[in-house]
N, C-alpha and C positions, 0 to 999 in steps of 0.2 A: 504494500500500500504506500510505504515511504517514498518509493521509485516512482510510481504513478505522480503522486503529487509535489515529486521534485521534478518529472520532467514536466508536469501542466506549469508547473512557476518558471522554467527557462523557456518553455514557451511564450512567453505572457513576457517575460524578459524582453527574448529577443522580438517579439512582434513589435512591442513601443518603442525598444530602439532604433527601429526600421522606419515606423511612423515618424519618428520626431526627425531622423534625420531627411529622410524625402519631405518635410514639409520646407524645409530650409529651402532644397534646392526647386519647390515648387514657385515659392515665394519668390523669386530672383526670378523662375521661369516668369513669372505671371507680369512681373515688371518690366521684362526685358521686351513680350509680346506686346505691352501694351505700348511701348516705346516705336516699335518696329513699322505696329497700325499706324501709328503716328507719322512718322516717315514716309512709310509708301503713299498717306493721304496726300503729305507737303511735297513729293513727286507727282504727284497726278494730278495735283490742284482742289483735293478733293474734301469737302467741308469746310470750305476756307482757311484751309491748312496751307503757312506757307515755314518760308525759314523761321522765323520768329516765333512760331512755337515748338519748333523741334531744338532750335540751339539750343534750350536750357535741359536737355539730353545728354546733350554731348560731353565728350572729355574738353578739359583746358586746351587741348592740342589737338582735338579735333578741329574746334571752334576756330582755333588761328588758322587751323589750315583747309578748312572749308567755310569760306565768309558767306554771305548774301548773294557775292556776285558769282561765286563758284558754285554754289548750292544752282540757282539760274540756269546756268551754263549747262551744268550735271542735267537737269530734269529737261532744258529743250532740248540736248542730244539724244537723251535717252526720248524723247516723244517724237522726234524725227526722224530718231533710225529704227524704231521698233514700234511705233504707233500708240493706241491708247492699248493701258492694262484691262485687260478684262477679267481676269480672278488671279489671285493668290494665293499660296498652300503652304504650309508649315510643312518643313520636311524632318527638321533633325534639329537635335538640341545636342550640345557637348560645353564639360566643362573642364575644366584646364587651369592651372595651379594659380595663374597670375587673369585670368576672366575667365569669357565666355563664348560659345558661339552658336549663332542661330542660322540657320541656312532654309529656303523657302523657294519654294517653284511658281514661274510667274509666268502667265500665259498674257501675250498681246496680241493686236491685230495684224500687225506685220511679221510676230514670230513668234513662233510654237512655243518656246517655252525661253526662259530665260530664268538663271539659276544666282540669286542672292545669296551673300553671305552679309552679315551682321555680329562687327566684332564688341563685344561690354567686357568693359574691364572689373575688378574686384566690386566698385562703387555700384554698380550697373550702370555707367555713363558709357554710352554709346562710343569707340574709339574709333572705330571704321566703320565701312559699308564697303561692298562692290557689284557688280553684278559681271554677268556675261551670259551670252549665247550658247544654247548648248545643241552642239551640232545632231544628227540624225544618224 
């Protein structure tokens, strides 16, 4: 009976130590998405989303090295060379000692699919972005 009710208590152990630590990394998750929506809105023009509410996202070194006028620049090449977005899709989540990274499938009008990455660092402040084409 002793056995019985030592393994139901390592049970119960180990299940809330599981819990507590996946809420951490859900927590970060749930910030970094809601970051990311943000983003793609200030690319596509969408909600009235422009630079200005995504800057306070970003890391200090993002900010200097993507201003208002390169944030601009980014979203009409990207609506130029690849049209309007039509959906979006979460692909993968990974995490890594010094951030984060979020990766997402984007389908446009002029091309099948184009494949996002979104780098956050420790803070969840958005440190990078990229995209590109993914060929057939």
């Amino acid at each position: 009976m002793k056995k019985i009710w030592s393994f139901i208590l390592c049970l119960v152990i180990s299940l809330a130590m599981t819990s507590v630590c996946l809420a951490s990394d859900g927590a970060d998750l749930n910030k970094q998405q809601q970051a990311v929506v943000k983003v793609f809105a200030a690319l596509n023009g969408q909600n009235g989303m422009e630079y200005a509410g995504i800057r306070q996202l970003m890391s200090a070194k993002l900010q200097t090295e993507l201003d208002e006028k390169t944030f601009g620049s980014v979203k009409n090449n990207l609506r130029r060379s690849y049209g309007e977005q039509r959906e979006n899709r979460f692909l993968a989540y990974q995490r890594y000692a010094d951030g984060d990274r979020l990766t997402y499938l984007a389908k446009y009008s002029k091309e099948k699919a184009l494949l996002f990455i979104f780098v956050f660092d420790k803070q969840n402040d958005l440190g990078a972005f990229s995209f590109q084409p993914i060929g057939e």
